[in-house]
C-alpha atoms as an extended CHARMM CRD file, in Angstrom:
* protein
*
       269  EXT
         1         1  UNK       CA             -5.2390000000       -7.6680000000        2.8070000000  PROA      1               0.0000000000
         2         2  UNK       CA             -3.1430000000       -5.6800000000        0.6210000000  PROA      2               0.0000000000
         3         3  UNK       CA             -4.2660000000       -2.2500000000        0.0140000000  PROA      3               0.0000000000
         4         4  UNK       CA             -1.5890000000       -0.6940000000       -2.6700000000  PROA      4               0.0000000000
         5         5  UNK       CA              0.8400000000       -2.6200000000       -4.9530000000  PROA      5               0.0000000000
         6         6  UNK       CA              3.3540000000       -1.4530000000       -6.5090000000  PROA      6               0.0000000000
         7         7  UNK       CA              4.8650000000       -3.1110000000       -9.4380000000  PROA      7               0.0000000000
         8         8  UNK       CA              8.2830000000       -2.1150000000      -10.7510000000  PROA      8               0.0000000000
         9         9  UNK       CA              7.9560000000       -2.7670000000      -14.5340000000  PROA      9               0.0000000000
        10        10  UNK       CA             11.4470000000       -2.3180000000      -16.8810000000  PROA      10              0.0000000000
        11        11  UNK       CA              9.7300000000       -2.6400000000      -20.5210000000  PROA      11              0.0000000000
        12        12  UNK       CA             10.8200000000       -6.4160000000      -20.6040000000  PROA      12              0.0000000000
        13        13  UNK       CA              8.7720000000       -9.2140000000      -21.2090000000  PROA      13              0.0000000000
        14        14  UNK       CA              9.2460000000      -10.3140000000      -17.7660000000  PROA      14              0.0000000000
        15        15  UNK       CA              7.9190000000       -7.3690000000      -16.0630000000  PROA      15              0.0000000000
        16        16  UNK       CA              4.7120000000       -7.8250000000      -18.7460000000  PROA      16              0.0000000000
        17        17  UNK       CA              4.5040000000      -11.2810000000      -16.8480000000  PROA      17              0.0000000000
        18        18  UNK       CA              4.6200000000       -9.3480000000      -13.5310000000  PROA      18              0.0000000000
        19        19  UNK       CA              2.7750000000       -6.7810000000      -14.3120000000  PROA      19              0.0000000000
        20        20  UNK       CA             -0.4820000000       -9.8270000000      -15.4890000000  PROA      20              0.0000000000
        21        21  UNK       CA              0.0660000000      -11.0390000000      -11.7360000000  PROA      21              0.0000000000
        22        22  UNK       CA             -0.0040000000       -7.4000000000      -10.3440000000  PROA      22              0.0000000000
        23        23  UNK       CA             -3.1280000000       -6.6590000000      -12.0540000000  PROA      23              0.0000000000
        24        24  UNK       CA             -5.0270000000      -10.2020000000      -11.0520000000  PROA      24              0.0000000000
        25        25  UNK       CA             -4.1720000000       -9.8440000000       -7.4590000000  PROA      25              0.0000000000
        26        26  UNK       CA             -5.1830000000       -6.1780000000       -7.7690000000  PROA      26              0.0000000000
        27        27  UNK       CA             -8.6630000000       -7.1920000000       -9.2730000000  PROA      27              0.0000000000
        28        28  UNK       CA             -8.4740000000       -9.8140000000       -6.2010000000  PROA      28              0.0000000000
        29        29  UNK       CA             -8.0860000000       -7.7090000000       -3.3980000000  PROA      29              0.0000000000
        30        30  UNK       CA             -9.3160000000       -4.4390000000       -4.7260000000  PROA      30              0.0000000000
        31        31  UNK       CA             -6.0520000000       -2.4250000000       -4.4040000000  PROA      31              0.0000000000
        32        32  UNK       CA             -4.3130000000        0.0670000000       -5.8890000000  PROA      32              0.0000000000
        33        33  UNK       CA             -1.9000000000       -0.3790000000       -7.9360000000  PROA      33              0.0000000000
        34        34  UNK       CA              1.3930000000        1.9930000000       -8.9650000000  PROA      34              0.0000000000
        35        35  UNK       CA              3.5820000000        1.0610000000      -12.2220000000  PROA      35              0.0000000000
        36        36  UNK       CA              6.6420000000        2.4590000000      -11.6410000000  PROA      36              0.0000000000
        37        37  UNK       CA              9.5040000000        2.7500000000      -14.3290000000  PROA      37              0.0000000000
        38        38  UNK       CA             12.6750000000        4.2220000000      -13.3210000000  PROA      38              0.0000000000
        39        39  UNK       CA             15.1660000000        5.5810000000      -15.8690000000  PROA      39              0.0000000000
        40        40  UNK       CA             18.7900000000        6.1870000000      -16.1250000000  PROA      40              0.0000000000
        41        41  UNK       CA             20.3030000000        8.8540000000      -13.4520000000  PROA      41              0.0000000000
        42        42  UNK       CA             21.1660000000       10.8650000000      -16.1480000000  PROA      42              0.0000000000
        43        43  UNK       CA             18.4930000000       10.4560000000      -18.6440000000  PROA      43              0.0000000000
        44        44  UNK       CA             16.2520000000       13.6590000000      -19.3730000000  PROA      44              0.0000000000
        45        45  UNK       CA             12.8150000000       13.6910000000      -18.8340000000  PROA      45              0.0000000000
        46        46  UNK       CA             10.2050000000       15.0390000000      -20.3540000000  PROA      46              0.0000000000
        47        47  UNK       CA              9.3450000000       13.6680000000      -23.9550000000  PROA      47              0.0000000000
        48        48  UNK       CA             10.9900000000       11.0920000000      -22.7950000000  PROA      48              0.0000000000
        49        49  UNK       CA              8.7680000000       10.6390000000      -19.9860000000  PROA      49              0.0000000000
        50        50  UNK       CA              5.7630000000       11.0210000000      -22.0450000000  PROA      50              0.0000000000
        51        51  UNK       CA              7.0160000000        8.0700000000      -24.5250000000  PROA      51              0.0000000000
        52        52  UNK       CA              7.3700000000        5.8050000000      -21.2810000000  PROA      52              0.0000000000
        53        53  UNK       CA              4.1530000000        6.2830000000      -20.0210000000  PROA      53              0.0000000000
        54        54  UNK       CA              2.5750000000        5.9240000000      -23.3220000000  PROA      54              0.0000000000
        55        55  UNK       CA              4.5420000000        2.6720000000      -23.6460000000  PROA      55              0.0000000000
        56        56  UNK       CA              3.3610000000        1.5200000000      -19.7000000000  PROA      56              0.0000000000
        57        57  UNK       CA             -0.3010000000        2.7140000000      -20.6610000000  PROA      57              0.0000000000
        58        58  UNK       CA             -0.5420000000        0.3160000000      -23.6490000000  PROA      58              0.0000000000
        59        59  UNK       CA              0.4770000000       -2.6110000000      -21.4410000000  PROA      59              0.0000000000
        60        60  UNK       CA             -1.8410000000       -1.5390000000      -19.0930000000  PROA      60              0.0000000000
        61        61  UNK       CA             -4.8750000000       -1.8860000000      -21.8380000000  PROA      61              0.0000000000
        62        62  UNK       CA             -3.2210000000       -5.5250000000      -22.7760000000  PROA      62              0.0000000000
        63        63  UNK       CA             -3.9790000000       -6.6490000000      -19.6330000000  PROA      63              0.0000000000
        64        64  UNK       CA             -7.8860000000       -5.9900000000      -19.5470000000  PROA      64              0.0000000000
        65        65  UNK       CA             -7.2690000000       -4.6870000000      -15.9370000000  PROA      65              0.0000000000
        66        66  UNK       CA            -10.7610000000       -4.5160000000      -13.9070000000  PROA      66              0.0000000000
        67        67  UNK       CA             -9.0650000000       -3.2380000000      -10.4180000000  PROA      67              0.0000000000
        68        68  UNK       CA             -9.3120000000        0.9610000000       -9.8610000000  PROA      68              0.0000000000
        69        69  UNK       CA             -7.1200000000        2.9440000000      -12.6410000000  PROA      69              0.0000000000
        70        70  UNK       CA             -3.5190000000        2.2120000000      -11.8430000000  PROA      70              0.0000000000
        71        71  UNK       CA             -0.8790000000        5.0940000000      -11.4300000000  PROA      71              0.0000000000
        72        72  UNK       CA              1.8580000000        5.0970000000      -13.4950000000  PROA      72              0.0000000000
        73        73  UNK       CA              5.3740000000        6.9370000000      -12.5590000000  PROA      73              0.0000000000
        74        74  UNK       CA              8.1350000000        7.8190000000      -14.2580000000  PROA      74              0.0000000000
        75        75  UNK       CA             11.1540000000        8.8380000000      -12.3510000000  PROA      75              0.0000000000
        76        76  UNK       CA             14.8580000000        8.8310000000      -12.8160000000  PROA      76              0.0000000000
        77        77  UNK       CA             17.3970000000        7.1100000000      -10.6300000000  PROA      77              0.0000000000
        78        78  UNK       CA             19.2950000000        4.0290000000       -9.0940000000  PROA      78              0.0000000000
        79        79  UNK       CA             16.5380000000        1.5840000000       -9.8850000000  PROA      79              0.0000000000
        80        80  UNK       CA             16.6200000000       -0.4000000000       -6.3740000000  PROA      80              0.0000000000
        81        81  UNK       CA             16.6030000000        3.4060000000       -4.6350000000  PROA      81              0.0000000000
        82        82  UNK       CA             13.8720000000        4.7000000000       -6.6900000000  PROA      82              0.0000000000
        83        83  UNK       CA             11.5680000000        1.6470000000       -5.7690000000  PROA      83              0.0000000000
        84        84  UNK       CA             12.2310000000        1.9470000000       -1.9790000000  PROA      84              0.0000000000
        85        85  UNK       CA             11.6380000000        5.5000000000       -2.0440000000  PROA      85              0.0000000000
        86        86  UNK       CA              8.0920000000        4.8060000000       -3.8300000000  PROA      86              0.0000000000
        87        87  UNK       CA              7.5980000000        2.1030000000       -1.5170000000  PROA      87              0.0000000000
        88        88  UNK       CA              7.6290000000        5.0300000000        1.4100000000  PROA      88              0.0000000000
        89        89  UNK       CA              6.4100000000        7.9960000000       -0.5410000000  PROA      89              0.0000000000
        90        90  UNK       CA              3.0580000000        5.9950000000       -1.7320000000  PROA      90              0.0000000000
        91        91  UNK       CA              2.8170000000        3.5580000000        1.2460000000  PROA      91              0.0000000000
        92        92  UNK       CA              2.5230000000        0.4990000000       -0.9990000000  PROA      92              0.0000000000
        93        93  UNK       CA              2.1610000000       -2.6340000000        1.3600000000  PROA      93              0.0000000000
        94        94  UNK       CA              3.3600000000       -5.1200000000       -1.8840000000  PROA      94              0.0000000000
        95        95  UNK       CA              5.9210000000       -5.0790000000       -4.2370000000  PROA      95              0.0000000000
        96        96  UNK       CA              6.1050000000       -7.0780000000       -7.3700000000  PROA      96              0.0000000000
        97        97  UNK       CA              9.0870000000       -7.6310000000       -9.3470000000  PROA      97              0.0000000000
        98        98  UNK       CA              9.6960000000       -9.4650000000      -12.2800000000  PROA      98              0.0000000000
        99        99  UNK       CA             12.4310000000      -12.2450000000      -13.1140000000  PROA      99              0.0000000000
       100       100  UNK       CA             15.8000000000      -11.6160000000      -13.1820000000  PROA      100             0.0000000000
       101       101  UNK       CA             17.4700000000      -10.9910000000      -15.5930000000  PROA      101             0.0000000000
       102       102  UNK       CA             21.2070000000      -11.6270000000      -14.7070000000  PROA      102             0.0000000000
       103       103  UNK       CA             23.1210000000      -15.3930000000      -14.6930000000  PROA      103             0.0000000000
       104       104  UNK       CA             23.0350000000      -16.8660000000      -10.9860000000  PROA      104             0.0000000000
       105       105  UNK       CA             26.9100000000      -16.1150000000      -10.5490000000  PROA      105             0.0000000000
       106       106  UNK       CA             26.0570000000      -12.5570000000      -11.1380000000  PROA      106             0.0000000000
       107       107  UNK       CA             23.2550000000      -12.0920000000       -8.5090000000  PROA      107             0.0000000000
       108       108  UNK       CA             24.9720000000      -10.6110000000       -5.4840000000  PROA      108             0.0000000000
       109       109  UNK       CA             25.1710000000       -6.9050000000       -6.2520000000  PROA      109             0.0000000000
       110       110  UNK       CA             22.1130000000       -6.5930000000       -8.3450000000  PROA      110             0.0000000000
       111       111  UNK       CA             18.8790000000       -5.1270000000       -7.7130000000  PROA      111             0.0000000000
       112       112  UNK       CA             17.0620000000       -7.8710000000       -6.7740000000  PROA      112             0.0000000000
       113       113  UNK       CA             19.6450000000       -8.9980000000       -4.4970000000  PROA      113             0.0000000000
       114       114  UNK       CA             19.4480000000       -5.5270000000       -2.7340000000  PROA      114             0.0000000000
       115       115  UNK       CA             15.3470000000       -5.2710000000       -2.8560000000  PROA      115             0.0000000000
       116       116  UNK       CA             15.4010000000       -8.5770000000       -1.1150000000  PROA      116             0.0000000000
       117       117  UNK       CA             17.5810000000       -7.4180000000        1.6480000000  PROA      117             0.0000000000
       118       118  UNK       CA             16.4160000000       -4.0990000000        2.0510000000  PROA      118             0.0000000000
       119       119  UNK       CA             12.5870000000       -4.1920000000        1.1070000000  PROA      119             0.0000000000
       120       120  UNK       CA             10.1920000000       -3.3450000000        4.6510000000  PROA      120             0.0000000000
       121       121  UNK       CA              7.0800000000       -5.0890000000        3.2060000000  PROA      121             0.0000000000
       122       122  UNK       CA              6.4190000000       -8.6880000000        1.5580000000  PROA      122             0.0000000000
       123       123  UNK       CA              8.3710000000       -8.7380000000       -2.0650000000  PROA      123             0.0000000000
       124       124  UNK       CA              6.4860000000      -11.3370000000       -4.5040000000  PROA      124             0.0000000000
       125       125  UNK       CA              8.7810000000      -11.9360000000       -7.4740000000  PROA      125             0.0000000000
       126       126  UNK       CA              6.4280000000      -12.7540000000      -10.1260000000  PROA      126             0.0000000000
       127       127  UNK       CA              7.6450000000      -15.3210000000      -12.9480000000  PROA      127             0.0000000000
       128       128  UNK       CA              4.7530000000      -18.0760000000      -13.6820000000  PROA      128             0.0000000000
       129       129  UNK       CA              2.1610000000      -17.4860000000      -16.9420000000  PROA      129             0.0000000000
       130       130  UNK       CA             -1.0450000000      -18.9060000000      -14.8150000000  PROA      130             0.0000000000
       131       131  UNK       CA             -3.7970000000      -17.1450000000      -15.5540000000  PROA      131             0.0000000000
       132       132  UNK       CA             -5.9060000000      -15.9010000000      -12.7050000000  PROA      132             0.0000000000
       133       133  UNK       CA             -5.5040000000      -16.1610000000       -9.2670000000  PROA      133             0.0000000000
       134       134  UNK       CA             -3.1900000000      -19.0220000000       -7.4740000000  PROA      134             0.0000000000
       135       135  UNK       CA             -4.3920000000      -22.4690000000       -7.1880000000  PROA      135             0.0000000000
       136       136  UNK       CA             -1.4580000000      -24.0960000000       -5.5830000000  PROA      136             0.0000000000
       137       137  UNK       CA              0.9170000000      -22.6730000000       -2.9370000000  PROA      137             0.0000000000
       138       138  UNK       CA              3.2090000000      -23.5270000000       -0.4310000000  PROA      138             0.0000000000
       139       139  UNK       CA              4.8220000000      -22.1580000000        2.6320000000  PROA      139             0.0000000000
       140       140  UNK       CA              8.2000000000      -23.3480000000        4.1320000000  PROA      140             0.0000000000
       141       141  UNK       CA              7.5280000000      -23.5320000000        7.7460000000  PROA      141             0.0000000000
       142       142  UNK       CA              9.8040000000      -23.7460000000       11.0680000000  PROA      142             0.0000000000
       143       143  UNK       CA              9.3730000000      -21.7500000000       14.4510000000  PROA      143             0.0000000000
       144       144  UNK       CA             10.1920000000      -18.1570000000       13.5260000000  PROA      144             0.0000000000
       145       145  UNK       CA              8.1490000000      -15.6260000000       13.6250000000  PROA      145             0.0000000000
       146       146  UNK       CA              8.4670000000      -14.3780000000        9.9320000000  PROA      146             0.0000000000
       147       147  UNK       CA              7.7330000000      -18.2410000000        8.8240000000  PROA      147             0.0000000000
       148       148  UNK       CA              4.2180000000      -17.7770000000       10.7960000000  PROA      148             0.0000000000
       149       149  UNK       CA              3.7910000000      -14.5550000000        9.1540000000  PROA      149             0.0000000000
       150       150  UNK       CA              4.4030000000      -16.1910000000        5.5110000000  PROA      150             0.0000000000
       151       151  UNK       CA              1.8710000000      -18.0590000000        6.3290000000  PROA      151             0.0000000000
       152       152  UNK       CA             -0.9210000000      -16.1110000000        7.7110000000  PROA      152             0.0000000000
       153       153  UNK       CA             -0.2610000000      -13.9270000000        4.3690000000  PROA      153             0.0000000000
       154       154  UNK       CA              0.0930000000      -16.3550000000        2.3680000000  PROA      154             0.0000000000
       155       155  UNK       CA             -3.2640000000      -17.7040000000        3.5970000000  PROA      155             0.0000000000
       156       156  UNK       CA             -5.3440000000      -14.4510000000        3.1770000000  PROA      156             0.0000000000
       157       157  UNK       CA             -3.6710000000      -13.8670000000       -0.2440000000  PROA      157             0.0000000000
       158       158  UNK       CA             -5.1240000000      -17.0940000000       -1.8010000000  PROA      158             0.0000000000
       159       159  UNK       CA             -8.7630000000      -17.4110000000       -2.7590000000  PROA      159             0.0000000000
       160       160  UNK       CA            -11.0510000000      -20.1160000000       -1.2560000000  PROA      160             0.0000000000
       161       161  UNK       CA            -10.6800000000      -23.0380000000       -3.8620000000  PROA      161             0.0000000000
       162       162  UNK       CA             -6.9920000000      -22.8880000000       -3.2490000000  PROA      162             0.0000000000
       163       163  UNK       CA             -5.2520000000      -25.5800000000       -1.9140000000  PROA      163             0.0000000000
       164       164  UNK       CA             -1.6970000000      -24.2600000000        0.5730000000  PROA      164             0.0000000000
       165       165  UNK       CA              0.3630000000      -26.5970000000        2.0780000000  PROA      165             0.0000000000
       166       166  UNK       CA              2.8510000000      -25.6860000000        4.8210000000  PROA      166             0.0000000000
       167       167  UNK       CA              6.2080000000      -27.5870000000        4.6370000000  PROA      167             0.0000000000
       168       168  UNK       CA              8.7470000000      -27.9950000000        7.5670000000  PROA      168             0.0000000000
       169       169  UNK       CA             11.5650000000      -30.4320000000        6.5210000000  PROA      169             0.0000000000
       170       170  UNK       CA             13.5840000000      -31.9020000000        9.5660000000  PROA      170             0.0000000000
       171       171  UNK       CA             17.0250000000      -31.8400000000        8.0330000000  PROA      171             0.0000000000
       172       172  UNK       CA             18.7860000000      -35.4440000000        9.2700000000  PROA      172             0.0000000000
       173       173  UNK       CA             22.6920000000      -35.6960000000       10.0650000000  PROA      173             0.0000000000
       174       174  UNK       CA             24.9120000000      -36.1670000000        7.2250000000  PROA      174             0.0000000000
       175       175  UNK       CA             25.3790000000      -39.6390000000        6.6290000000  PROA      175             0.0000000000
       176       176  UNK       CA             22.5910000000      -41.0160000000        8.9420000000  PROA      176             0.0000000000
       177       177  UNK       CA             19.8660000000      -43.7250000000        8.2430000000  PROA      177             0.0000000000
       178       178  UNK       CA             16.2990000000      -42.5780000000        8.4660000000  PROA      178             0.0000000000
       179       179  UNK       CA             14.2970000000      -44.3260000000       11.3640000000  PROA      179             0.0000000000
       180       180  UNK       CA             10.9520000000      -43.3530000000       11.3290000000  PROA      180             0.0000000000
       181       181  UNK       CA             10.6160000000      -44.6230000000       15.0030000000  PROA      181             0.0000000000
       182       182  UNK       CA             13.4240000000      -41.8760000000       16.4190000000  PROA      182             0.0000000000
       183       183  UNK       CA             12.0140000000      -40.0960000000       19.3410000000  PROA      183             0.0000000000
       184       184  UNK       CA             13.4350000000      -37.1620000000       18.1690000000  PROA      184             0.0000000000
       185       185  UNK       CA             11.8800000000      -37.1700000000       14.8810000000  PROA      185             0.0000000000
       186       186  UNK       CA              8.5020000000      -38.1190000000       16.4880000000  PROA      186             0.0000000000
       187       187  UNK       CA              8.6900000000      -35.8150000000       18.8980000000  PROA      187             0.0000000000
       188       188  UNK       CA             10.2780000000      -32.6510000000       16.4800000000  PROA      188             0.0000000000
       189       189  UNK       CA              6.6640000000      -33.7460000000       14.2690000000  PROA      189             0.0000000000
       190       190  UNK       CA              4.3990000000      -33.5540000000       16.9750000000  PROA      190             0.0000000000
       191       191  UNK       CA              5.9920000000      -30.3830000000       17.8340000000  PROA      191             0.0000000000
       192       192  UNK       CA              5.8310000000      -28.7010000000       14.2100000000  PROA      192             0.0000000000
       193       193  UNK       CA              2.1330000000      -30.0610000000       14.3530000000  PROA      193             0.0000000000
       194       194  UNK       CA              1.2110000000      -28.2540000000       17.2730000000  PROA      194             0.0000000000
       195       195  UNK       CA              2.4150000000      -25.2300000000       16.4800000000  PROA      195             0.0000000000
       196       196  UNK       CA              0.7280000000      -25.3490000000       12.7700000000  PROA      196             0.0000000000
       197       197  UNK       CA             -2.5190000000      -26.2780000000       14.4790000000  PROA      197             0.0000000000
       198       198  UNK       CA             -2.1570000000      -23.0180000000       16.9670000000  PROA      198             0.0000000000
       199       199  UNK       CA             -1.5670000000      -20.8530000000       13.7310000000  PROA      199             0.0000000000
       200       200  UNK       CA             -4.3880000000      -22.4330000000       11.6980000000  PROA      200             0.0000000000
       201       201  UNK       CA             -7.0450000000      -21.5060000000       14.7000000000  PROA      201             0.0000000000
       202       202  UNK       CA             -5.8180000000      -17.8970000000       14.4860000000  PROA      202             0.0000000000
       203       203  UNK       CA             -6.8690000000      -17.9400000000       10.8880000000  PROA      203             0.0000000000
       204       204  UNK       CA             -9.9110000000      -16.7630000000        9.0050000000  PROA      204             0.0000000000
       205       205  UNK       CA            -12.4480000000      -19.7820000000        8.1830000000  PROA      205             0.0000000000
       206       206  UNK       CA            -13.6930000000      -19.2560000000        4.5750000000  PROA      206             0.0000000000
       207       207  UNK       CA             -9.9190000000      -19.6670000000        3.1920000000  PROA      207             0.0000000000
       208       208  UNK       CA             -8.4410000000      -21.8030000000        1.3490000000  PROA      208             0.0000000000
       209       209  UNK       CA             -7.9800000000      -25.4740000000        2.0200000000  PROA      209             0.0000000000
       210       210  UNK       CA             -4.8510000000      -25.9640000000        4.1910000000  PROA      210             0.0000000000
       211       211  UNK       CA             -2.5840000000      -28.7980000000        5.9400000000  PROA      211             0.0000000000
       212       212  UNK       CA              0.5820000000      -29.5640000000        6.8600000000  PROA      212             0.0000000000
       213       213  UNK       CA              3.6210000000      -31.7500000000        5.7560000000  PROA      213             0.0000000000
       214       214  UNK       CA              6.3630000000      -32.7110000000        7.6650000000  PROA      214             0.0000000000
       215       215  UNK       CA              9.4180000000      -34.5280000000        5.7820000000  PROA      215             0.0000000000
       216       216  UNK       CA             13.3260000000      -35.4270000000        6.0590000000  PROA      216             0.0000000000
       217       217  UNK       CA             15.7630000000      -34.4780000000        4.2520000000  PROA      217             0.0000000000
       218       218  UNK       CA             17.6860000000      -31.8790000000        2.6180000000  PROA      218             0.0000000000
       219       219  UNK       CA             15.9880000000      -28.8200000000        2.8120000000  PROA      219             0.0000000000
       220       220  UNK       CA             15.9860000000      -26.9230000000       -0.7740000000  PROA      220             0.0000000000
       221       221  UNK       CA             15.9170000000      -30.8490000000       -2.6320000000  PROA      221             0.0000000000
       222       222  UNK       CA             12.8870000000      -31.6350000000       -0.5050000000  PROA      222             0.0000000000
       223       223  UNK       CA             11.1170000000      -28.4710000000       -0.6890000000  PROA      223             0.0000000000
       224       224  UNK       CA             12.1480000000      -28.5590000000       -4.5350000000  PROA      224             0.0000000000
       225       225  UNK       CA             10.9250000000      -32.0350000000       -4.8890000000  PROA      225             0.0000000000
       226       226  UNK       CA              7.2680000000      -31.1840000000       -3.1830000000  PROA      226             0.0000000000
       227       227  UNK       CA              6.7100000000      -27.9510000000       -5.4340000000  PROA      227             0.0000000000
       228       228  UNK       CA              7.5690000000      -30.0870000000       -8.6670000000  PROA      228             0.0000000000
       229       229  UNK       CA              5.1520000000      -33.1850000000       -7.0160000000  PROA      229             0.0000000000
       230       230  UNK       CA              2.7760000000      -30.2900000000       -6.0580000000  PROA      230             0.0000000000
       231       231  UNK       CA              2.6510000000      -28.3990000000       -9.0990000000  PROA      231             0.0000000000
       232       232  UNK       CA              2.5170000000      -25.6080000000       -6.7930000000  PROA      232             0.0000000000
       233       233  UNK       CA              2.3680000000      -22.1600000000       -8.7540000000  PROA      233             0.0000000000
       234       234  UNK       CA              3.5270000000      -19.6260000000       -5.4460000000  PROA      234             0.0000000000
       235       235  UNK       CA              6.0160000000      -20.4590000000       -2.6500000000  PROA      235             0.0000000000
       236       236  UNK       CA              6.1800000000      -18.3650000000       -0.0070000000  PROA      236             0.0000000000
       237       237  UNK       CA              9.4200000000      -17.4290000000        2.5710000000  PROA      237             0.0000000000
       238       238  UNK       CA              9.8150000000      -15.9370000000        5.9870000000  PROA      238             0.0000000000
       239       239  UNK       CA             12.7790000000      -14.0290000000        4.9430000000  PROA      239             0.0000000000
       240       240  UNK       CA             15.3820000000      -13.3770000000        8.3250000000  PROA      240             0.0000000000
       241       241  UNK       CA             18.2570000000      -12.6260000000        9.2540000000  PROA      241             0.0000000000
       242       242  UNK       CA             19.3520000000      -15.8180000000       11.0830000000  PROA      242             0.0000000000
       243       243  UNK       CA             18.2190000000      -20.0280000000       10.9370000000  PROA      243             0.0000000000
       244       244  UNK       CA             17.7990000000      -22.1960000000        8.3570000000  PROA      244             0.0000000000
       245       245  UNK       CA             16.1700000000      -20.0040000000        5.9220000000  PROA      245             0.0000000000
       246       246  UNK       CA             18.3440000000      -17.4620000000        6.4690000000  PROA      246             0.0000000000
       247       247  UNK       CA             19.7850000000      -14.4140000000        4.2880000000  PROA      247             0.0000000000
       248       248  UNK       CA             22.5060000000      -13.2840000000        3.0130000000  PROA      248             0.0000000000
       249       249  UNK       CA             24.7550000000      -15.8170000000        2.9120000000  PROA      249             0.0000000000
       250       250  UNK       CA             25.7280000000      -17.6570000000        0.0020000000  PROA      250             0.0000000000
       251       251  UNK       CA             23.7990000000      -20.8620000000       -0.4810000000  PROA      251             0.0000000000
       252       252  UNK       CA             20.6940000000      -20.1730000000        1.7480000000  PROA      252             0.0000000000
       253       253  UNK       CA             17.3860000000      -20.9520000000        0.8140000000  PROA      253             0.0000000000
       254       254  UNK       CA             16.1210000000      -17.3330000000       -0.1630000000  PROA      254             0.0000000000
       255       255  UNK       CA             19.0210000000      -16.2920000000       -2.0150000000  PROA      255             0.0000000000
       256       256  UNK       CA             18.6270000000      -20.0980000000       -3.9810000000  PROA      256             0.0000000000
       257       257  UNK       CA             15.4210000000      -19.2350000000       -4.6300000000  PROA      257             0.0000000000
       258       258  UNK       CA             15.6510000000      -15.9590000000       -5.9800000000  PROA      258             0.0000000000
       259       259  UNK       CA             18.8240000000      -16.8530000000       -8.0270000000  PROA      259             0.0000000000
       260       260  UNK       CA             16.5300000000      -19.9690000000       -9.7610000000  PROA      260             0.0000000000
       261       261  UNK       CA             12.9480000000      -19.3050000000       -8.8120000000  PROA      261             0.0000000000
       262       262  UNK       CA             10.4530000000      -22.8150000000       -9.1830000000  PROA      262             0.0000000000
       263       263  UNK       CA              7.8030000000      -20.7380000000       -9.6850000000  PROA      263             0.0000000000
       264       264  UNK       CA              6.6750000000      -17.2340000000       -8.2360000000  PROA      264             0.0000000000
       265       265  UNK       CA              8.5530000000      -16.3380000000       -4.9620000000  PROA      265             0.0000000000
       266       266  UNK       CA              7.4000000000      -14.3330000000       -2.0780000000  PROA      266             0.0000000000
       267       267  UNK       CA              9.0050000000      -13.1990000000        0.6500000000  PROA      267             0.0000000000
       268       268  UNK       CA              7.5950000000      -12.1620000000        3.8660000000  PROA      268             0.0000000000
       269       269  UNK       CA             10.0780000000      -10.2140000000        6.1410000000  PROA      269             0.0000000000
């Protein structure tokens, strides 16, 4: 599972509320973990750096960590730079962010928006208070590759009283009555089913408990509608470049997501 976090942490109360999810699923998995701040291009170092660190340290003791002694770095730069470049330098195989902090009209452009286009490994965006590890996820699910992937991770990232769901929502024609006795909805369903039964023999026994839904409908009002029914605390995206869960285009399900997360979001590239 994951081997080195790295959580980007901007002295807001969000990033506290990352950095709690950081350190559970560190004390989960037994990873490392880096806390990275990054500073203002032109800011000078030094004492200042010193004052940061003490600040991230403190934080650190708040959260009664029991995973190995995180690293904490201080650098200076373009935030969404500095964070890939840590990504690489350190080999961190998760990154954690914390809510954003901008309106929805003013997410294209910001560094979110760029982490989530330009991040190489799974990006969980951290905003739920639940205390421990995740009792309730789901997983939006079609054919592609990085859907399966969501999955799998997904599935090796919860613990074994968890409860994941995998949701592929066959979106009907615009104006159309629902039939449940259409051969192409039985036949999409048995498909979907299939292919969810393939992944779930590829997968580990002593998981969580797992199953699959398969509804009509409008895509982000259904899959909306079965994380409110759900309670579910984590969903989970394949995040590509084409399809119905596509990026970046305005309107798509990741960039809805990210611009109003339901709960904690991750994406899986």
């Amino acid at each position: 599972m994951f081997k080195h976090i790295l959580i980007a942490h901007d002295l807001s109360l969000e990033a506290d509320r990352a950095l709690r999810r950081a350190l559970h699923l560190a004390d989960q998995h037994r990873a490392r973990l880096t806390l990275l701040h990054v500073l203002p291009e032109a800011a000078p170092l030094g004492a200042l750096r010193e004052d940061v660190e003490a600040e991230l340290r403190q934080r650190l003791d708040a959260g009664d960590a029991q995973a190995p002694e995180p690293r904490i770095r201080v650098v200076a730069g373009r935030p969404a730079e500095a964070i890939l470049a840590c990504l690489a330098e350190d080999g961190c195989d998760l990154l954690v962010l914390g809510a954003h902090h901008r309106a929805p009209a003013r997410f294209a452009g910001s560094n979110l928006e760029r982490l989530a286009r330009d991040c190489p490994v799974p990006l969980l965006l951290a905003t739920g208070d639940e205390p421990g590890p995740y009792g309730r996820a789901l997983v939006a699910l079609d054919a592609s590759r990085c859907a399966r992937l969501a999955l799998e991770l997904t599935y090796l990232l919860l613990p074994a009283d968890a409860e994941l769901r995998a949701l592929h929502v066959f979106e009907e024609d615009a104006g159309a009555a629902p039939d449940p006795a259409d051969a192409y909805w039985q036949a999409r369903g048995a498909l979907m089913e299939r292919r969810f039964s393939e992944e779930r023999a590829g997968l580990p026994d002593n998981g969580p408990r797992l199953g699959l839904d398969v509804r009509r409908g409008c895509l982000p009002e259904t899959l909306l509608e079965a994380i409110a029914q759900r309670r579910t605390a984590l969903l989970a995206l394949g995040h590509h470049a084409r399809g119905p869960y596509a990026q970046p285009h305005p309107g798509q399900l990741a960039q809805r997501m990210l611009q109003a997360p339901p709960c904690d979001l991750l994406l899986v590239r």
